[in-house]
C-alpha positions as a printed Julia matrix, in Angstrom:
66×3 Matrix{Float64}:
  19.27   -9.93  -2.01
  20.22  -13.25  -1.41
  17.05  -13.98   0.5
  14.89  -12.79  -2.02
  16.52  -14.7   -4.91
  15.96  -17.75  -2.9
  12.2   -17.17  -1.45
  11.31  -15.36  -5.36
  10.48  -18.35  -7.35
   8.42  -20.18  -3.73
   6.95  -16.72  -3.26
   5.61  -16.93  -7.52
   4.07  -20.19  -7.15
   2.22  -19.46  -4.12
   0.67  -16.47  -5.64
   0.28  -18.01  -8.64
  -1.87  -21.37  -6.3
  -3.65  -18.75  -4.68
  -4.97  -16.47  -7.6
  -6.48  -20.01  -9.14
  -7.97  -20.42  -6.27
  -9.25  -17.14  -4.88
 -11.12  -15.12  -8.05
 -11.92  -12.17  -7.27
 -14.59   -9.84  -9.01
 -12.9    -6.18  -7.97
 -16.11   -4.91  -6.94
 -16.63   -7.91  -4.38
 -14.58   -5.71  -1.85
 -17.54   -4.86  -0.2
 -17.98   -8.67   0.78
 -14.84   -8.19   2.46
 -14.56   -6.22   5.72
 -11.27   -6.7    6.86
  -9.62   -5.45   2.78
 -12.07   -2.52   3.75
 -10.14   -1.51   6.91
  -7.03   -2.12   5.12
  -7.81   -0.04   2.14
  -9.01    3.03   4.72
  -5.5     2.54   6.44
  -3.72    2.87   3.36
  -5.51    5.64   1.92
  -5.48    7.71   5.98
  -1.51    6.36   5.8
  -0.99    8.34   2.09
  -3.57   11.65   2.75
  -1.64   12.3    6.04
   2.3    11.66   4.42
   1.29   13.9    1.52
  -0.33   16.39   4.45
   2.79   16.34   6.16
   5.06   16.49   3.26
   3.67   19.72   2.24
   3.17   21.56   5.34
   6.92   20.7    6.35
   7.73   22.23   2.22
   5.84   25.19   2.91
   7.62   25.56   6.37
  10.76   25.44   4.66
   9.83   28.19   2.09
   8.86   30.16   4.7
  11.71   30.06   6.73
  13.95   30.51   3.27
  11.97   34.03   3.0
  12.59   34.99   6.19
């Protein structure tokens, strides 16, 4: 807590330097390989939680019926 109330207002201003600088036009993604591959792992990272998640809920019901 105590690091983030010190790094907070450094970590603003920086993001704040950086959005003036860097405008970016949401659909310029495709310009941009490397937020591609992030976006993919993010979205593979979510599907297969959510896959998970449900298949070990269903487990569990199964196992209540039983």
């Amino acid at each position: 807590m105590i690091l983030g109330f010190i790094l907070g207002p450094m970590f603003e201003l920086n993001l704040r330097k950086v959005s003036q600088l860097f405008v970016m036009d949401p659909y310029s993604i495709r310009q941009h390989p490397i937020a591609i591959v992030f976006l993919l792992i993010t979205i593979v990272t979510v599907v297969m939680n959510v896959r998970t998640s449900l298949k070990a809920s269903k487990e569990e019901l199964n196992a209540a019926a039983d």
